[in-house]
C-alpha positions as CSV (number, residue, x, y, z in Angstrom):
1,X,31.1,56.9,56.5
2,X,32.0,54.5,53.8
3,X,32.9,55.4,50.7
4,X,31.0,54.5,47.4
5,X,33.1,53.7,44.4
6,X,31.4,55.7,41.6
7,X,33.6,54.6,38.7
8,X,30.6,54.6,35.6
9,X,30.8,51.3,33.8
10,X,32.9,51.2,30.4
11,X,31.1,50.9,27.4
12,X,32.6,47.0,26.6
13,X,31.1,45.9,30.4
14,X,27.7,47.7,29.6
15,X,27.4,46.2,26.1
16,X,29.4,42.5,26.9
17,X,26.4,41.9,29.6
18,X,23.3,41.9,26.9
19,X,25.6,40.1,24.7
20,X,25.8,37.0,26.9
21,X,22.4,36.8,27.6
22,X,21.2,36.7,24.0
23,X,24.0,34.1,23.6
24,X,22.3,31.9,26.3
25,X,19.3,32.5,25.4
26,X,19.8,31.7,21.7
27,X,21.3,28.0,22.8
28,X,18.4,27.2,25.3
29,X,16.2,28.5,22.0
30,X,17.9,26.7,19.8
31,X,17.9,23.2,22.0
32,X,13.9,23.9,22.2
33,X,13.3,24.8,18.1
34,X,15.0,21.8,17.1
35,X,13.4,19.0,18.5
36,X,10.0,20.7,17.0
37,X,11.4,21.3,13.4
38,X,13.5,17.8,12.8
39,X,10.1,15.1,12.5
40,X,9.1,17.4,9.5
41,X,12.2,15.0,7.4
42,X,10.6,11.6,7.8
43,X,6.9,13.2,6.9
44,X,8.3,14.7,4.1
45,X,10.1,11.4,3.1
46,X,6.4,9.6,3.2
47,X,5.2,11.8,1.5
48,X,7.5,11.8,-1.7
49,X,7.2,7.7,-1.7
50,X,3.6,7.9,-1.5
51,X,3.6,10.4,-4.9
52,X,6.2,7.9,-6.5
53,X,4.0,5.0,-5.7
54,X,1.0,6.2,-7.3
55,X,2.0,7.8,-10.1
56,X,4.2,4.4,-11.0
57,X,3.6,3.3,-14.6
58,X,2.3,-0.3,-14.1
59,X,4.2,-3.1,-16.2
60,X,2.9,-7.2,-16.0
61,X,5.4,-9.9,-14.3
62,X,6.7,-11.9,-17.0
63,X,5.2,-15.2,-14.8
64,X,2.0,-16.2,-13.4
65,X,4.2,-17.3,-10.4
66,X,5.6,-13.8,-10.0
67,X,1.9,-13.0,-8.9
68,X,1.4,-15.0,-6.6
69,X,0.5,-13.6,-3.4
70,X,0.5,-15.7,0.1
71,X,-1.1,-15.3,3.6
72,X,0.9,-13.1,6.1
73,X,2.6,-15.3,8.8
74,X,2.7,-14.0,12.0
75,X,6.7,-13.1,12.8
76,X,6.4,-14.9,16.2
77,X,6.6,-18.0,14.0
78,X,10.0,-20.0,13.9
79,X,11.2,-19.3,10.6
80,X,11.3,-23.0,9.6
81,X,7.4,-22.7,10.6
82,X,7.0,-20.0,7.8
83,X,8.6,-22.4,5.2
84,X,6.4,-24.9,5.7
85,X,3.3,-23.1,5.5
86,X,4.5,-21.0,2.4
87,X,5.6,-24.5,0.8
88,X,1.9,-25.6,1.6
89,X,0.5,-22.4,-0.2
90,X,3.0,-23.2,-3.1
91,X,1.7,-27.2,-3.8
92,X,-1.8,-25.6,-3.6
93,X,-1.4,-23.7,-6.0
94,X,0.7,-26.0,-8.3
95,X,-2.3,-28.0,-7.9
96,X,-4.8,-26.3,-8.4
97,X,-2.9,-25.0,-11.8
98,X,-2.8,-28.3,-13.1
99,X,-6.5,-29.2,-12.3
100,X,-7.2,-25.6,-14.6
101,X,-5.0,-27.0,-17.2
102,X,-7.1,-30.4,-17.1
103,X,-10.3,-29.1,-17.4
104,X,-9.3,-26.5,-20.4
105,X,-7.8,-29.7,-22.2
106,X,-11.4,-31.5,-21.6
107,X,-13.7,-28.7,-22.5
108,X,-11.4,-27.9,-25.8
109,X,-12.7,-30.8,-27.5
110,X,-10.2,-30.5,-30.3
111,X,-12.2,-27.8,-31.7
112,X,-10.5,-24.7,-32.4
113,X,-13.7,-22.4,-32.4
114,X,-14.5,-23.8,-28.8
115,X,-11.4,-23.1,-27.2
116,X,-10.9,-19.7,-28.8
117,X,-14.0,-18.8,-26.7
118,X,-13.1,-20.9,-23.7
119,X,-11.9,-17.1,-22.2
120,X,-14.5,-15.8,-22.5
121,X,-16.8,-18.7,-20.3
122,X,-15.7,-19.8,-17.3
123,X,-12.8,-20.1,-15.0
124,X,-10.6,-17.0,-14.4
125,X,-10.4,-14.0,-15.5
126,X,-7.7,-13.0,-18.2
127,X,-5.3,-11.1,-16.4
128,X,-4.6,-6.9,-16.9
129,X,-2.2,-6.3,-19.9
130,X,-2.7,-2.5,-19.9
131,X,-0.5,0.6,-18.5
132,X,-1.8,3.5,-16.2
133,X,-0.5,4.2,-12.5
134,X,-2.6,3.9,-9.7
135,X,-3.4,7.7,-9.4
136,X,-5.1,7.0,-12.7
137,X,-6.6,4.4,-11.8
138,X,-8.2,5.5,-8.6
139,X,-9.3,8.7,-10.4
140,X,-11.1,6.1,-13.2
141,X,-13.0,4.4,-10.6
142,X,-14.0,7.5,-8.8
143,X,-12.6,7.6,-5.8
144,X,-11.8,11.1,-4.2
145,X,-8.4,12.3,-3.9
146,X,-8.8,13.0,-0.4
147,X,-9.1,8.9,0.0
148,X,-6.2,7.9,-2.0
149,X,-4.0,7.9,0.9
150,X,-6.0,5.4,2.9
151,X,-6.4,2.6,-0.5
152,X,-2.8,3.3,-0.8
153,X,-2.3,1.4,2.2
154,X,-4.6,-1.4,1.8
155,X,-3.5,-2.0,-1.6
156,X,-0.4,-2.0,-0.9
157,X,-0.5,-4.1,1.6
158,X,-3.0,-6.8,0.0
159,X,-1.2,-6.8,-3.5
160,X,1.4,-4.2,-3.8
161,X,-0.9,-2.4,-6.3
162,X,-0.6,-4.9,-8.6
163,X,-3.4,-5.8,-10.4
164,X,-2.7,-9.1,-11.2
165,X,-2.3,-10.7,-8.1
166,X,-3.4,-13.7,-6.8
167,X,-4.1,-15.5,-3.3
168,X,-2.3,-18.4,-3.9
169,X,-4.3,-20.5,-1.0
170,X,-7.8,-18.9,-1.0
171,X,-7.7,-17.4,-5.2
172,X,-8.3,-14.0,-4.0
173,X,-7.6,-11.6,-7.2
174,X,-6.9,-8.0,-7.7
175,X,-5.1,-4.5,-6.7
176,X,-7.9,-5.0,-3.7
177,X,-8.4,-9.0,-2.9
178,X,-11.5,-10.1,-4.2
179,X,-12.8,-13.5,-2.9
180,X,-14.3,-15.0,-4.9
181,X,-12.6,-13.0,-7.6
182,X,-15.7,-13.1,-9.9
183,X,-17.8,-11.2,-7.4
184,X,-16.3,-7.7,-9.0
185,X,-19.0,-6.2,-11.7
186,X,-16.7,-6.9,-14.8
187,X,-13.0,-8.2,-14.5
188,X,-11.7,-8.4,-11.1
189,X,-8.4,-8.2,-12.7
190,X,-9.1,-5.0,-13.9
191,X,-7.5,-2.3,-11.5
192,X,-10.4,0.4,-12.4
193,X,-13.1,-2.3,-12.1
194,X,-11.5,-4.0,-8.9
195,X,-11.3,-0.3,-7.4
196,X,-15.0,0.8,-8.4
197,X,-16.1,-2.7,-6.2
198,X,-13.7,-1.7,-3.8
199,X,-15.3,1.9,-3.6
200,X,-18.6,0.6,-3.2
201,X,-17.6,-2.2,-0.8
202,X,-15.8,0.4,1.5
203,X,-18.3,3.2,1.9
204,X,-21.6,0.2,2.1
205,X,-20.0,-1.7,4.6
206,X,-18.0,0.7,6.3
207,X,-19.3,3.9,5.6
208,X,-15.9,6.1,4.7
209,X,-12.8,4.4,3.1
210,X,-11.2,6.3,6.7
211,X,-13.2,4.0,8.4
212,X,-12.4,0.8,6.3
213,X,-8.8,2.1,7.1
214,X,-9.0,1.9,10.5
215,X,-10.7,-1.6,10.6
216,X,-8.0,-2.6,8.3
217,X,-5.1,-1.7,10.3
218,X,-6.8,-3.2,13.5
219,X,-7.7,-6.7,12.1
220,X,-5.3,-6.6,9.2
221,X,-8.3,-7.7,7.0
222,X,-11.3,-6.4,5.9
């Protein structure tokens, strides 16, 4: 008959074999957690910029060049393709400075009362001046909060929420790219004016700024 060794186990042999299991366990555990909690970083990261952006104080270039905004080239274009189409954009818009500058000299007259209120007739726009952050400025216009992350992007990407800029091919104008620039109810220069169009231009046409979101990031344009 064979004999059965009966020795109990020690306590260090009942208590080491619990012990390595949780110490698997916690490294398969840990190898699973981490992939879940680590994407929460870059989130957090857009998030912050997105705060910083539209709470930035606004402050006007010191040039009318510096507003200057020209047409996205696709990047499969040869760089020296890219040149020539900005340099294109650039004599356009030289020129069509100095036919402005013509026709304010002609319609002056030499009379100091006539070009004083040569602003206020026709041509463009006098260009935004005042302070205030986009946050207010959304806020002015009545857009709801729950939108601001959507106009975020088109602004940014149409004028880098500056309210000043300008198309320098087409004369586009504002935070949101008005064309013609005088079809915004006031100043299309003026971020709370361009952004009320904008507002009503988003929900008419495309029902929810979401929506114009979408369509924007589809066909870069909207």
């Amino acid at each position: 008959m064979p004999v059965v060794n009966s020795t109990p186990l020690s306590r260090w042999t009942r208590v080491k074999v619990p012990v390595a299991v949780l110490a698997v366990a916690g490294i398969f555990g840990g190898a699973v957690v981490a992939p879940f909690a680590m994407p929460s970083a870059p989130a957090d990261a857009e998030a912050m910029a997105f705060q910083e952006r539209i709470h930035q104080e606004f402050t006007p270039n010191v040039t009318e060049e510096a507003d200057l905004v020209f047409t996205e080239v696709p990047a499969e274009l040869s760089q020296a393709e890219q040149q020539r189409i900005k340099a294109e954009e650039e004599a356009k818009a030289a020129a069509k400075k100095e036919e402005e500058e013509a026709k304010k000299k002609s319609s002056s007259g030499g009379s100091s009362s006539s070009s004083s209120g040569s602003d206020s007739g026709g041509g463009a726009p006098p260009k935004y001046s005042g302070g205030g952050s986009p946050a207010e400025w959304m806020a002015a216009a009545g857009i709801a909060e729950s939108d601001w992350g959507y106009v975020d992007y088109i602004a940014s990407k149409e004028s880098g929420w500056n309210p000043n800029a300008t198309n320098a091919s087409s004369g586009a104008c504002g935070l949101i790219q008005a064309l013609p620039c005088s079809k915004v109810p006031g100043n299309g220069y003026d971020p709370v004016d361009n952004l009320r169009w904008a507002n009503g231009y988003a929900v008419s046409r495309y029902g929810s700024w979401a929506a114009a979101y979408d369509f924007w990031t589809s066909n870069h344009w909207w």
